[in-house]
N, CA, C and O atoms as a DFTB+ gen file, in Angstrom:
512 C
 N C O
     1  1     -39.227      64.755       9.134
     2  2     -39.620      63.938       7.994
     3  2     -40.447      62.766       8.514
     4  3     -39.997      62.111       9.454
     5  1     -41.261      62.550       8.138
     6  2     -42.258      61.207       8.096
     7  2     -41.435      60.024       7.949
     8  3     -40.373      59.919       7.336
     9  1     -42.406      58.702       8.930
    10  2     -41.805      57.647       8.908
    11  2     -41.179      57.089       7.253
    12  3     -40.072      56.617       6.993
    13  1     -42.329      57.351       6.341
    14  2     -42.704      57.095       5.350
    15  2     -41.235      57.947       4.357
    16  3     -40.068      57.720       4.035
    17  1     -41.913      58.619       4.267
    18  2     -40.574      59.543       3.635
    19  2     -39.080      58.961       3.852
    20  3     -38.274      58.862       2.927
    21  1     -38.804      58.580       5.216
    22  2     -37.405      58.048       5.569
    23  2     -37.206      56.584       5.288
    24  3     -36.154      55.954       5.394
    25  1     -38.571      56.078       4.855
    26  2     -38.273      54.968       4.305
    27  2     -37.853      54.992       3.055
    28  3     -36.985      54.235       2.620
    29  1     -38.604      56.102       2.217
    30  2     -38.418      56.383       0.421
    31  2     -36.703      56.067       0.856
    32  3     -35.878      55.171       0.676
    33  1     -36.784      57.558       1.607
    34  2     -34.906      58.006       1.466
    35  2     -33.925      57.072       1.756
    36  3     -32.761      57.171       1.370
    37  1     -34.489      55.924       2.607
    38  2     -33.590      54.624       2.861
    39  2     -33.427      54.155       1.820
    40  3     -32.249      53.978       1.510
    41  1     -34.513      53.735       0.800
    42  2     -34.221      52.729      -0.071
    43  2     -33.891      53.000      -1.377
    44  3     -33.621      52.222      -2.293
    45  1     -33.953      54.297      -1.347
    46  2     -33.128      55.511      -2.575
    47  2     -31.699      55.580      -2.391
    48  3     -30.916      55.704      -3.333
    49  1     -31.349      55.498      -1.146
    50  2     -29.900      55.468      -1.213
    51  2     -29.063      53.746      -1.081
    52  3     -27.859      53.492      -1.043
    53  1     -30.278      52.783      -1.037
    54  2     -29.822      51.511      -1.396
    55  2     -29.344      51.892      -3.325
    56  3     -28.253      51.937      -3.893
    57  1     -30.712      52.089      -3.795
    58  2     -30.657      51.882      -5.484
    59  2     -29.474      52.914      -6.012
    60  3     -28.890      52.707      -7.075
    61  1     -29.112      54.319      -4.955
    62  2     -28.350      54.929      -5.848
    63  2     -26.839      54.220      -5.554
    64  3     -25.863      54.391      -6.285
    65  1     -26.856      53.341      -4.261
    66  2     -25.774      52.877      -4.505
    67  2     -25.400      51.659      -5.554
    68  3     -24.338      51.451      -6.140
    69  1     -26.587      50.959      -5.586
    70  2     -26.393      50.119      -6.335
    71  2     -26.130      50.403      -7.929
    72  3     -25.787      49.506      -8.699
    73  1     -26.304      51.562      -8.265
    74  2     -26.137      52.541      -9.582
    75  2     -24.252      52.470      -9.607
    76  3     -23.350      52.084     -10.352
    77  1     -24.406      53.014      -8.485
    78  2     -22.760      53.352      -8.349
    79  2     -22.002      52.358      -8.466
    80  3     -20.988      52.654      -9.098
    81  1     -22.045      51.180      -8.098
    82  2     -21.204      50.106      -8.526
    83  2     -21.904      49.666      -9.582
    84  3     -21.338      48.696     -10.086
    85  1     -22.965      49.989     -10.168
    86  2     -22.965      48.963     -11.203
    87  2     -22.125      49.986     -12.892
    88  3     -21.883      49.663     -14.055
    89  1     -21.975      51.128     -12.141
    90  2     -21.086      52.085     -13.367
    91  2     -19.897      51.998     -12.836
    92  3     -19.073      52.661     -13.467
    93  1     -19.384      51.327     -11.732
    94  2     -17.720      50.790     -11.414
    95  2     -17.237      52.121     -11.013
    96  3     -16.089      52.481     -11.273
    97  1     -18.262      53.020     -10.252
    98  2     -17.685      54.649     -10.286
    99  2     -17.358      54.449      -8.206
   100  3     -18.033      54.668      -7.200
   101  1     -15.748      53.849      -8.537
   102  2     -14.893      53.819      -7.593
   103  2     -14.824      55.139      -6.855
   104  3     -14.701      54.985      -5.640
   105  1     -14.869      56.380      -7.262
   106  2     -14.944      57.438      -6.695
   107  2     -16.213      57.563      -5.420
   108  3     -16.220      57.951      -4.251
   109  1     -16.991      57.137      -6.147
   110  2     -18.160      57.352      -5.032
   111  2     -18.809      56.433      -4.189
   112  3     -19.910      56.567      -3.654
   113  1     -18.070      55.540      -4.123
   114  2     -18.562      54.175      -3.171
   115  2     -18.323      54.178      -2.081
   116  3     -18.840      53.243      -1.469
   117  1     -17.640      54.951      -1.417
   118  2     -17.556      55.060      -0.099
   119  2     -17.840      56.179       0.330
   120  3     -17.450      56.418       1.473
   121  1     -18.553      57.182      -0.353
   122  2     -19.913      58.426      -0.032
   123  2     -20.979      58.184       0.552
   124  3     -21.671      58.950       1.223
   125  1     -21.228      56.445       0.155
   126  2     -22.306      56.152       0.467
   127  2     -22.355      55.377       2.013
   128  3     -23.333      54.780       2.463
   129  1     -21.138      55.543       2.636
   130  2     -20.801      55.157       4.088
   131  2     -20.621      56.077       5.084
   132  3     -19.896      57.022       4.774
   133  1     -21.143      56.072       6.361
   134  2     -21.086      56.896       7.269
   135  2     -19.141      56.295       7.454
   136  3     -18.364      55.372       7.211
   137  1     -19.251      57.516       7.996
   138  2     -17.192      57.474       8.741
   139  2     -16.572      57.300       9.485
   140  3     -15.525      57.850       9.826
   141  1     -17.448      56.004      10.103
   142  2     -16.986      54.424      11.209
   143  2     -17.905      53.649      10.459
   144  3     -18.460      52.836      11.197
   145  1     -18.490      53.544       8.637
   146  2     -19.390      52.172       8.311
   147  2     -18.261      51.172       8.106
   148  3     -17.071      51.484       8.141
   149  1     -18.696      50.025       7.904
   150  2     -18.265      48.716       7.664
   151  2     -19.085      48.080       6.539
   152  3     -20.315      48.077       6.478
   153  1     -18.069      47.438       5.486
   154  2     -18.877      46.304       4.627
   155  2     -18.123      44.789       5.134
   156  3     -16.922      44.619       5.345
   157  1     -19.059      43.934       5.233
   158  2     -18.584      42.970       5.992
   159  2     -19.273      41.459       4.910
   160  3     -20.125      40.617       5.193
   161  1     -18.589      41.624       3.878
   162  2     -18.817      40.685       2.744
   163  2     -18.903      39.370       3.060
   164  3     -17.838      39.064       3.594
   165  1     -19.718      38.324       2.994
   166  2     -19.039      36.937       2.606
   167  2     -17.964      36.284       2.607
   168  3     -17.572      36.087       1.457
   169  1     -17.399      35.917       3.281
   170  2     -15.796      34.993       2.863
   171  2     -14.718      36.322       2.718
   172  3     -13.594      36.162       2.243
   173  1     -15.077      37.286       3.061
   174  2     -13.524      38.118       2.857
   175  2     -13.549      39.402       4.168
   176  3     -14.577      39.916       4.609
   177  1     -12.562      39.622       4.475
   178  2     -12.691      39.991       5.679
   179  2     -13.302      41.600       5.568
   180  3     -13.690      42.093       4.509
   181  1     -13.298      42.407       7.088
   182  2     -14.037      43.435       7.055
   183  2     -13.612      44.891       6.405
   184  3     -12.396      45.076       6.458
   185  1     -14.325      45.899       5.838
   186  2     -13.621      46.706       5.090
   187  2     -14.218      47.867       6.036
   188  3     -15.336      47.861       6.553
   189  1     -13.289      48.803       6.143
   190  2     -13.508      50.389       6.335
   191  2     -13.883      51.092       5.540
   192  3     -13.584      50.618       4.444
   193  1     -14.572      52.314       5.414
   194  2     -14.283      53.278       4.601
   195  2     -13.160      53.570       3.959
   196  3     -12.928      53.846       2.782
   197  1     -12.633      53.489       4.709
   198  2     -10.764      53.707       4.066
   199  2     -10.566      52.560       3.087
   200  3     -10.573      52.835       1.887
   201  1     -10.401      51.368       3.457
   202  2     -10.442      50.339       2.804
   203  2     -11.206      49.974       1.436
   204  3     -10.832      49.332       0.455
   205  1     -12.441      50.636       1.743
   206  2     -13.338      50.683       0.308
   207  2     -12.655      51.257      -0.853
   208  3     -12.725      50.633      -1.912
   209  1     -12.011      52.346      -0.805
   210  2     -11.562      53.455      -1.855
   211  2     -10.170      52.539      -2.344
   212  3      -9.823      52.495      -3.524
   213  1      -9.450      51.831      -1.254
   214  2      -8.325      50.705      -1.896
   215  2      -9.146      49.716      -2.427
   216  3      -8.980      49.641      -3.644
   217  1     -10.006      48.890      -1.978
   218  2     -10.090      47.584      -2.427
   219  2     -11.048      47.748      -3.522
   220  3     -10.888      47.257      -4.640
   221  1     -12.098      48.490      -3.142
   222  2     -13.101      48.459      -4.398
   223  2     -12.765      48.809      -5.960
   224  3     -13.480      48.682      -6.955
   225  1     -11.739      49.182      -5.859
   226  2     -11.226      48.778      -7.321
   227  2     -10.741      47.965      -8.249
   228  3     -10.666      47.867      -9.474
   229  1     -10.272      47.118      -6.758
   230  2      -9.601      45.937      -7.302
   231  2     -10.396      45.020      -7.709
   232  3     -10.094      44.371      -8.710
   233  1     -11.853      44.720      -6.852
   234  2     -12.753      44.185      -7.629
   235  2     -13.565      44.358      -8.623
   236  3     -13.919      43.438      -9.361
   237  1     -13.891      45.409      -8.723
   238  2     -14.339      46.019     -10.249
   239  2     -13.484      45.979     -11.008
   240  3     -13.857      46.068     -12.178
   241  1     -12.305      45.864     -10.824
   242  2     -11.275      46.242     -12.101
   243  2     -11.282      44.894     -13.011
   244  3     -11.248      43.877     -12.318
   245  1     -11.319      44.674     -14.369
   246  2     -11.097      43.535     -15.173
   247  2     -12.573      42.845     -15.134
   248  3     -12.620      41.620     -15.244
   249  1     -13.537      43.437     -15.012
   250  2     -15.010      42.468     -15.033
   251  2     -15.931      43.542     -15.413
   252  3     -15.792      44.750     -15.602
   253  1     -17.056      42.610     -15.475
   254  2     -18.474      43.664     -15.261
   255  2     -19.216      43.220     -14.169
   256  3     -19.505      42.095     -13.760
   257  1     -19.457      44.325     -13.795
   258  2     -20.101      43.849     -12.503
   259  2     -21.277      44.504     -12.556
   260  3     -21.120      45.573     -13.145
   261  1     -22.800      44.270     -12.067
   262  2     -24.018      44.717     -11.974
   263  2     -24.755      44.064     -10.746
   264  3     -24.470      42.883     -10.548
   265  1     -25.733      44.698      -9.822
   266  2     -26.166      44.508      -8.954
   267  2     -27.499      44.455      -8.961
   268  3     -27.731      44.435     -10.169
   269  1     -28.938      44.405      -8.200
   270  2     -29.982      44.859      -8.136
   271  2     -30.513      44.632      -7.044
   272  3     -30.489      43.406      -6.927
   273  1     -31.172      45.255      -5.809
   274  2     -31.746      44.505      -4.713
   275  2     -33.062      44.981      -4.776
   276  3     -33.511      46.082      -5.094
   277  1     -33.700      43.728      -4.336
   278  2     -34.931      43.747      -3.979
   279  2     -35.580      43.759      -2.604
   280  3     -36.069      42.736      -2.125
   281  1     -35.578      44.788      -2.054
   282  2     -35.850      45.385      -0.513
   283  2     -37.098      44.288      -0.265
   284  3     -38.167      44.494      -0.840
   285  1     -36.922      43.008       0.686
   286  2     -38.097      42.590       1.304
   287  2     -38.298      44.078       2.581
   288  3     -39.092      44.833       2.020
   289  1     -38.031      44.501       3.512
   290  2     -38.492      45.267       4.312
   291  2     -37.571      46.202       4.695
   292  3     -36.426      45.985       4.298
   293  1     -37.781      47.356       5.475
   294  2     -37.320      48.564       5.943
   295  2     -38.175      49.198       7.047
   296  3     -39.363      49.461       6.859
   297  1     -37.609      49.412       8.074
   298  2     -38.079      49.698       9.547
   299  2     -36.814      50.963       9.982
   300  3     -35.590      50.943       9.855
   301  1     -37.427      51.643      10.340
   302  2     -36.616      53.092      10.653
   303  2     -36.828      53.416      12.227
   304  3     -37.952      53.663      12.663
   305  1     -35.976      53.404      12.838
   306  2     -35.823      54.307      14.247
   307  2     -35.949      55.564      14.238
   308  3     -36.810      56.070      13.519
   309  1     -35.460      56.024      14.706
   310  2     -34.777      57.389      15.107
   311  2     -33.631      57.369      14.414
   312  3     -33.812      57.559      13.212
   313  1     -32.347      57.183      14.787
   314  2     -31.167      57.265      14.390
   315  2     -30.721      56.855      12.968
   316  3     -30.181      57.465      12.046
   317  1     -31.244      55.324      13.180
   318  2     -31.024      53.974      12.465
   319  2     -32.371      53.239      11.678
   320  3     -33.489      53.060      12.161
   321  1     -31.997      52.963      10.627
   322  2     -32.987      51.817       9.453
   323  2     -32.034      50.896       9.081
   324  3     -30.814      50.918       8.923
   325  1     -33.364      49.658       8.934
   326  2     -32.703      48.390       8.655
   327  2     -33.225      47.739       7.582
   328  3     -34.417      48.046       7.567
   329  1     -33.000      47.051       6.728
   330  2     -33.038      47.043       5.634
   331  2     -32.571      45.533       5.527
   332  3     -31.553      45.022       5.994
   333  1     -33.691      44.898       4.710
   334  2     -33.804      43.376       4.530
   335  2     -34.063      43.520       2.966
   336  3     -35.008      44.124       2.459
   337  1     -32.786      42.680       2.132
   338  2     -32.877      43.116       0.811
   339  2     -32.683      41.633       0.503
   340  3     -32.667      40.841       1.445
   341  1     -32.493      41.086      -1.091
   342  2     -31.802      40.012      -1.670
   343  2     -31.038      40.932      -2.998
   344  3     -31.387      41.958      -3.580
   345  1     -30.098      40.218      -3.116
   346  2     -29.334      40.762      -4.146
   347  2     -29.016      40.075      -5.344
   348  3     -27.955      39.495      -5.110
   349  1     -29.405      39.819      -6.592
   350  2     -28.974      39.377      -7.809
   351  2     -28.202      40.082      -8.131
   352  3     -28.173      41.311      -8.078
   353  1     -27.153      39.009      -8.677
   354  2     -25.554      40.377      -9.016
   355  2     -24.983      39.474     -10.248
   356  3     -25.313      38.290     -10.178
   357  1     -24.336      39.771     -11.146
   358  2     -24.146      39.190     -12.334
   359  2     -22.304      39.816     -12.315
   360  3     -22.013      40.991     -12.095
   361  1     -21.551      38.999     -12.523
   362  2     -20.142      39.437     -13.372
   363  2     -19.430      38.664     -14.117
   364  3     -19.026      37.545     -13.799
   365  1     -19.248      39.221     -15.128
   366  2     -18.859      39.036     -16.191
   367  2     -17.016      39.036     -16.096
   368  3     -16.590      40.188     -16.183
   369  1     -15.874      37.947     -15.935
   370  2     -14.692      38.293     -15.989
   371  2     -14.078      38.753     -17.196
   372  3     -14.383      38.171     -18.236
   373  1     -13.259      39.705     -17.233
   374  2     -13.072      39.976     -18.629
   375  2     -12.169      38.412     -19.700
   376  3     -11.014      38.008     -19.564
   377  1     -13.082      37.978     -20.519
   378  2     -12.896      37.006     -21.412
   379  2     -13.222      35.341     -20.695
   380  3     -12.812      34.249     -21.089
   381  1     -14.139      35.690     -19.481
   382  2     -15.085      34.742     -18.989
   383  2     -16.077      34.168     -19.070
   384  3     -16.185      33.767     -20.229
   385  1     -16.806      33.916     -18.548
   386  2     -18.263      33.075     -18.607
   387  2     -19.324      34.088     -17.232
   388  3     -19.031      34.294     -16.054
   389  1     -20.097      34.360     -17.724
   390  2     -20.958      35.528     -16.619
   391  2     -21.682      34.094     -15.506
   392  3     -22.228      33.005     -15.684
   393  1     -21.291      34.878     -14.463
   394  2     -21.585      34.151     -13.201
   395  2     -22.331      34.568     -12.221
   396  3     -22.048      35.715     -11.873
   397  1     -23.387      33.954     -11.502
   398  2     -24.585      34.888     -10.962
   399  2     -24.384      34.428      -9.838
   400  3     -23.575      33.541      -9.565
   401  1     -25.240      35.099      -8.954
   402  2     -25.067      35.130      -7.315
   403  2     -26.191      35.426      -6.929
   404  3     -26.764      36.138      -7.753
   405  1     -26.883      35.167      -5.885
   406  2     -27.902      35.482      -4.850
   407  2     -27.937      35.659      -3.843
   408  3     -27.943      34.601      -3.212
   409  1     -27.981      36.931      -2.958
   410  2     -27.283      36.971      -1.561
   411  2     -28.381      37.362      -0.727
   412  3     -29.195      38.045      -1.350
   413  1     -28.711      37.134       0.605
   414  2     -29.729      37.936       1.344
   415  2     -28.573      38.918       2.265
   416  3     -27.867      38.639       3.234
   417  1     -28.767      40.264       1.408
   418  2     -27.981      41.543       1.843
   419  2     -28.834      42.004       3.062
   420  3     -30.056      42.144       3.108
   421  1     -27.877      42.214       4.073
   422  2     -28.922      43.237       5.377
   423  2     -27.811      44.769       5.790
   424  3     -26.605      44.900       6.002
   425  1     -29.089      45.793       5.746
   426  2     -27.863      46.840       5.623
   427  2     -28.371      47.577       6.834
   428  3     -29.573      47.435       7.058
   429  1     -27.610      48.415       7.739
   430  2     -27.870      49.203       9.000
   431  2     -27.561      50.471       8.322
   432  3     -26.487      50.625       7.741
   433  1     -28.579      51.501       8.380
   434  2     -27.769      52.767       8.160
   435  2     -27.976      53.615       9.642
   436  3     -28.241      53.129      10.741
   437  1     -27.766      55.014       9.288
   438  2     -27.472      55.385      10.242
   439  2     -27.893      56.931       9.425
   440  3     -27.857      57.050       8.200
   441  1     -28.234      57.894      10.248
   442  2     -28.501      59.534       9.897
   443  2     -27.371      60.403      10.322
   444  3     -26.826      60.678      11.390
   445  1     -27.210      60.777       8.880
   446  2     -25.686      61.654       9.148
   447  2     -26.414      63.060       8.816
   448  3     -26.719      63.334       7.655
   449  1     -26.647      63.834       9.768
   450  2     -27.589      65.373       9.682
   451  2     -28.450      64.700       8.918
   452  3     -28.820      63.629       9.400
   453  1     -29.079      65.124       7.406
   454  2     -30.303      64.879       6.776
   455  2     -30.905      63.562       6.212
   456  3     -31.997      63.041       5.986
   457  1     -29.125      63.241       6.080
   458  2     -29.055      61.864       4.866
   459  2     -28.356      60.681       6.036
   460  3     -27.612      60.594       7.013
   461  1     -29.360      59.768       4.956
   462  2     -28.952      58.124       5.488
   463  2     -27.690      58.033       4.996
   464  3     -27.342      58.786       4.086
   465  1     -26.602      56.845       5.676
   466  2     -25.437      56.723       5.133
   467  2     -25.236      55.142       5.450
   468  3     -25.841      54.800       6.466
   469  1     -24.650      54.296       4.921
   470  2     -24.656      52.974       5.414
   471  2     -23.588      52.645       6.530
   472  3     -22.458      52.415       6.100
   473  1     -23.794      52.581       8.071
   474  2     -22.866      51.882       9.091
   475  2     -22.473      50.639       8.874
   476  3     -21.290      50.331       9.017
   477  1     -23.419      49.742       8.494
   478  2     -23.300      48.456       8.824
   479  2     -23.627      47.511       7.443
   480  3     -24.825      47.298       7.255
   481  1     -22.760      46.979       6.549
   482  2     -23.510      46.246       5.038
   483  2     -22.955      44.463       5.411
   484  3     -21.845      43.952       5.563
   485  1     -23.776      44.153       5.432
   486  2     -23.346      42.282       5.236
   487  2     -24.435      41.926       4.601
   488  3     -25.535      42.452       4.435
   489  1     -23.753      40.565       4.147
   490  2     -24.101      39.648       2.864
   491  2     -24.017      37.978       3.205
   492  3     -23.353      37.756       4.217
   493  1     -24.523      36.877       2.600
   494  2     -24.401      35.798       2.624
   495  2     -25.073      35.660       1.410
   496  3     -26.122      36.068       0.910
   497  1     -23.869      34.759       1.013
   498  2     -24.739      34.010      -0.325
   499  2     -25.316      32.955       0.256
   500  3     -25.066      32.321       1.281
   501  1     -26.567      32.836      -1.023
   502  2     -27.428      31.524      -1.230
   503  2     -27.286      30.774      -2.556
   504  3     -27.109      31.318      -3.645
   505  1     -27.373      29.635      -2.363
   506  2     -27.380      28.929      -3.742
   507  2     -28.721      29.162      -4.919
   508  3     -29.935      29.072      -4.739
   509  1     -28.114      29.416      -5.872
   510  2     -28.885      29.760      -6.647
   511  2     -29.604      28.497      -7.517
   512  3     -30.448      28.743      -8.378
């Protein structure tokens, strides 16, 4: 596959993840992780794959949650692409006040046979 092409496919599997949490579809959020990835959030400590399928419910559960990133860049190796995004994310607590966020997301993936999978996801918020 072309440099080009593996860039599409990088940043297709940013947006389809970002699909996936923004429909709270707990089932498939940790599909989108290779099986040693890490999400390594802001202020809360590091999650496994394993860990995703427990915790990620707990945060979706009782809100709305929606995401969107806007890929500043993507550079692909061989193995590995890296991925320089910002993230506007909106949630809504159930019978709250909707609260926004701005994060500069950086994601490592990694090639599992055909498909990208995410190894590596961290975040820092910025003030909005």
């Amino acid at each position: 596959m072309s440099t080009i092409n593996e860039k599409q496919a990088a940043e297709q599997l940013l947006y389809g993840y970002a699909a996936v949490l923004n429909k709270a579809n707990l089932a498939s959020i940790s599909s989108f992780y290779a099986f040693d990835g890490l999400f390594m959030p802001d202020g809360f400590k590091t999650l496994t794959k394993k860990d995703l399928d427990a915790a990620g419910g707990k945060f979706l559960q009782n809100k709305t949650f929606k995401i969107k990133y806007d890929i500043q860049s993507v550079t692909v190796g061989n193995e590995f692409a890296f991925i320089d995004a910002t993230a506007r994310t909106t949630t809504v607590p159930n019978g709250g006040d909707e609260i926004l966020h701005t994060s500069r997301d950086f994601f490592v993936l990694r090639k599992d046979g055909t498909d990208w999978k995410i190894y590596r996801y961290l975040f820092n918020k910025v003030q909005d």
